[in-house]
N, C-alpha and C positions, 0 to 999 in steps of 0.2 A: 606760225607754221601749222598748216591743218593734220589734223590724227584722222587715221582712217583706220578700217576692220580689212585684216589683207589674209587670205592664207599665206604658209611659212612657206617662200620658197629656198630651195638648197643653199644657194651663199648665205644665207641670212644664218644658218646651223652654228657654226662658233659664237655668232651675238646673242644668240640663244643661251649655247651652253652656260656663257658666263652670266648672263639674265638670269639661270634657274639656278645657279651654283652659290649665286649671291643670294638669294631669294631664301633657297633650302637647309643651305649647308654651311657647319662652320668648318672652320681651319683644320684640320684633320680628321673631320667626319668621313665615312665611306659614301659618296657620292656619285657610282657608277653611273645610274640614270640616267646623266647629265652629259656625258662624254658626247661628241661631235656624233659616231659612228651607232651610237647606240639611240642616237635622237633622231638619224637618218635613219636606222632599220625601223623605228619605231610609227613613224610620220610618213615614211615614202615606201615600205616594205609592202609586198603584195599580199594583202588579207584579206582577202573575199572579195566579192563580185559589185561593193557599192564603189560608188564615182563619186562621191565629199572629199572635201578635203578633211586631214586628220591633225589636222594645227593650225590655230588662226590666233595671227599675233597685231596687235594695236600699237602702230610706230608714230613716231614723229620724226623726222629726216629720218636720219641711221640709227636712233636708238629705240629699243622695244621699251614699251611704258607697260605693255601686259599681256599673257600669254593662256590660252588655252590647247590642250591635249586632248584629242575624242578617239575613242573605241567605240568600235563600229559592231553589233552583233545583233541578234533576234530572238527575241524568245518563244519560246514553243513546248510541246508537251516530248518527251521520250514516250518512242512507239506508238503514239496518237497521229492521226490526221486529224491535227489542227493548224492553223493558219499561223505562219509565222509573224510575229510582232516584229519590225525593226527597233532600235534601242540605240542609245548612245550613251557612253560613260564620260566622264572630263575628267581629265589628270593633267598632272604640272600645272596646273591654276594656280596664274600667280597676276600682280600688278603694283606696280611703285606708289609709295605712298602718296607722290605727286597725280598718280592719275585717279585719284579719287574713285570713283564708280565706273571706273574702266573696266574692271574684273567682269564686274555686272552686266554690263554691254555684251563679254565676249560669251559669257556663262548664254544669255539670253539668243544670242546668232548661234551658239550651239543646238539650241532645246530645238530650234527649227527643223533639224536636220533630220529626225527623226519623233513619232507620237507619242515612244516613252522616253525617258531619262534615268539613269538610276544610277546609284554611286555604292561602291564596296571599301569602307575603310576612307575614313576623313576626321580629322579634330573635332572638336567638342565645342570649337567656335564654328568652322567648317558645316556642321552637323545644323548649325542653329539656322545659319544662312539661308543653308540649301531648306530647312522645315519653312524657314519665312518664303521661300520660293513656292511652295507646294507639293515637296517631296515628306512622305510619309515614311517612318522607320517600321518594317517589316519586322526584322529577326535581329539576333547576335549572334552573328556566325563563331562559331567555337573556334581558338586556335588553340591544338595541341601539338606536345614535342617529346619527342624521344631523346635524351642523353646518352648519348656514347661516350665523349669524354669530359668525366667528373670534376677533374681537378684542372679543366681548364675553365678562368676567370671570363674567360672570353664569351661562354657559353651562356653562364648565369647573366652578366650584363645583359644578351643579345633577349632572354623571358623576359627581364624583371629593370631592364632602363638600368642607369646611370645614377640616379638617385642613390642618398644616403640611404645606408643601412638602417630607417627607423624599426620600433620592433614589430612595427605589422609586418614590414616590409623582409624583416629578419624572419620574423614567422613563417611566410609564405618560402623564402627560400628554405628553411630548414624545412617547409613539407615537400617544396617539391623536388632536396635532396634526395630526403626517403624516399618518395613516390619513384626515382631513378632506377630504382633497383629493383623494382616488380619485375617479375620475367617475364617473355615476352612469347607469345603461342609462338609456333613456329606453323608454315604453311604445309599446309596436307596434301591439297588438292589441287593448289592456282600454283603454276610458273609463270614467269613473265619472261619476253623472248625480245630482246632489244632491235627497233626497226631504223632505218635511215630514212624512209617515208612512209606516211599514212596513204592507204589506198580508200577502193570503194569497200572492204570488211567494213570500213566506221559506220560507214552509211549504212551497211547492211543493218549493221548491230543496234545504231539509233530506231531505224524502222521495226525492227523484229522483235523491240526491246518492251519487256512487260514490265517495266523500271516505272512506277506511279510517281514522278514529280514534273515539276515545271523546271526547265534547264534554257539556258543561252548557249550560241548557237557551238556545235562542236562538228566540224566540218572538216574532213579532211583537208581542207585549202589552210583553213585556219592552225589546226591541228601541225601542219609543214611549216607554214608561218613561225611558231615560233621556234621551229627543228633552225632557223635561218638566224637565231638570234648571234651578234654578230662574235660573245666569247662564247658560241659553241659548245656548252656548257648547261644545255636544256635536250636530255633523251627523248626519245619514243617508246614507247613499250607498248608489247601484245599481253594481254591475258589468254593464256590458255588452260582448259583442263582437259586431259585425254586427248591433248593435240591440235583439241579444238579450241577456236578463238568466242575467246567470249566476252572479253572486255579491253577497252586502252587505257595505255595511263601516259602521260608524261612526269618526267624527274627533274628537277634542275639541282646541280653543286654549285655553289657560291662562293665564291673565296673574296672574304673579309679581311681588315688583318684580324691575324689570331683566328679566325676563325671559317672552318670548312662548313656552311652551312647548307644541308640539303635540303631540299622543297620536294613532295608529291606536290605538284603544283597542279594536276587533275588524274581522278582514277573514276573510270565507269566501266558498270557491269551491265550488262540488258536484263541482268535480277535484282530485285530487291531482296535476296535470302539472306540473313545477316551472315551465316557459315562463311559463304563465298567471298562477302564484305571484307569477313576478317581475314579470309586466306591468300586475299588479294592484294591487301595492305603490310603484310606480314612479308610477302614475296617481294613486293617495291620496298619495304623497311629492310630485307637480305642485300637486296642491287645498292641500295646506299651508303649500308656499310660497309661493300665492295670498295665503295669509291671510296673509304675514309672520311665520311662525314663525321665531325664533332659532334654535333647534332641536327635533328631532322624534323621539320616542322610541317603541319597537315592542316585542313581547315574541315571544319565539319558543320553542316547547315542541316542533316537530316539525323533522328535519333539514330538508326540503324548505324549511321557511318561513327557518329561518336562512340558508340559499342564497340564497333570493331577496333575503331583506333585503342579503345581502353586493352582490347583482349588481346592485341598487336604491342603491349608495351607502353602506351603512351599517355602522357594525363596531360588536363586542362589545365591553361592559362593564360588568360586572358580572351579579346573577342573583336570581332569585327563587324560594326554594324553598317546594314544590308538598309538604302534606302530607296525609294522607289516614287517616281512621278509618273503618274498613270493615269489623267483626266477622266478619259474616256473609256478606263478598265478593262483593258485589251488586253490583261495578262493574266491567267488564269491561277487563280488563288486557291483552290479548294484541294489543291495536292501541296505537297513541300518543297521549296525550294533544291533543287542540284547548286550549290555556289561553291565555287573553287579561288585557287589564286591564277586560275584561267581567266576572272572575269574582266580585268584590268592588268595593271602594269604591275599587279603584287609578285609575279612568277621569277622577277631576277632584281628586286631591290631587296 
């Protein structure tokens, strides 16, 4: 029976789910991802102005042998007129052991779709792959967490894995016990004012913005997009000071078992002044405690942002590395990355 490269259409979504559930997840792992509705907002939801498809799966009759994910976005400078790059990410790459160099195939009809490629967060087998493909490791994007609640087990597992307690491993949680209880600034200056939609402010603020890195794309379309995710469970927020708008962020709460885990999953300000950084991060670290977050997790790719998150309460552990296929070096390198858990499917796993 012949295999072909098909995009995912709708009925094919349950063969899917249980395709990636088997793939991903063991038996009482948290495997939201993967749900029917959450693979249809993901694949079929309205996210900007490109016409690709956003899943191309490798069948033979009715069964899937392998599957690809793509995020669709551009990269470009904050507050520059420069050219926006088109980009594509892959997520949920997977393929049966029986399809040999299936993956391969699907990995390769992706790279077409767009002249960069880049990946946020992959294994260390994963990582080797994609390097033999021609992707380059850029950075290690910082992930840092705030604790709220200490004596839940649930927390420490979600830092530090599932592994035995060896004594490194014993070490690093007894520092970053300690490290919980740093107090945390409190915000002077920045409120944040919760929104049901992003309008044309974003655009304003991307244009007006003297913010010096290179960012993917943050669009208000985009932006609404994941306001649409299907447990409703990912905010909008204004930055204001004086009333005035001067930055967005998005929130996500998570519910795990055991545990409320909250995401900034993207916070931008049209400044780089680190004060503002922190009083920004401080204001979204207040809205998440509101919600009862255990704890609350942030990504940091530029020094200033890591400061703030430090002065905001929160320390490092662990990282996520930021890789990039660039042939023809369309992407502007001489400023610092903007990377969030905006950049892919990190905002609600």
């Amino acid at each position: 029976m012949p295999r072909k490269i098909e995009p995912l259409q709708d009925s094919w979504i349950p063969a899917l789910s249980q395709f990636l559930k088997a793939g991903f997840c063991k038996p009482g792992d948290y495997c939201d991802f993967a749900q029917p509705e959450i693979l249809r907002w993901k694949f079929f939801g309205a996210r900007g102005h490109w016409n690709v498809p956003r899943s191309l799966v490798l069948r033979k009759g009715d069964a899937i042998l392998a599957h690809v994910g793509i995020c669709t976005t551009e990269f470009t400078s904050a507050g520059q007129q420069s050219a926006a790059t088109p980009a594509v990410h892959g997520t949920d790459w997977l393929s049966r052991e029986e399809g040999g160099s299936l993956g391969a195939l699907l990995m390769l009809r992706a790279f077409g779709l767009a002249p960069v490629q880049y990946a946020l967060g992959c294994t260390q087998a994963a990582e080797r792959v994609l390097r033999g493909a021609g992707f380059e490791k850029i950075l290690e994007v910082g992930v840092f967490h705030r604790v709220l609640r200490r004596k839940n087990p649930a927390v420490w597992r979600a830092i530090h894995g599932k592994g035995r307690a060896l004594a490194r491993q014993a070490a690093l949680l007894a520092c970053d016990f300690a490290q919980s209880f740093k107090p945390a600034q409190k915000a002077r200056t920045i409120s944040a004012r919760k929104v049901e939609r992003f309008d044309s402010r974003v655009d304003q603020l991307l244009q007006q913005s003297d913010y010096q890195a290179t960012i993917t794309s943050r669009s208000p379309t985009l932006l609404n997009y994941y306001l649409q995710f299907p447990r409703q469970n990912i905010s909008g927020w204004l930055l204001e000071k004086n009333s005035e708008c001067i930055g967005f962020a998005l929130l996500a709460l998570i519910e795990k078992p055991g545990l409320r885990h909250g995401r900034i999953v993207e916070c931008f300000l049209r400044s780089n002044e680190l004060n503002l950084w922190s009083d920004a991060l401080s204001a979204l670290r207040v809205e998440l405690e509101r919600m009862d977050a255990a704890l609350i997790t942030c990504c940091a790719s530029t020094p200033w942002m890591s400061e703030a998150l430090r002065r905001s309460g929160f320390f490092r552990r662990g990282g996520i590395p930021f890789l990039l296929r660039d042939r023809k070096k369309l992407v502007h390198r001489s400023r610092p990355f903007h990377l969030s858990y905006l950049e892919a499917d990190l905002a609600y796993i």
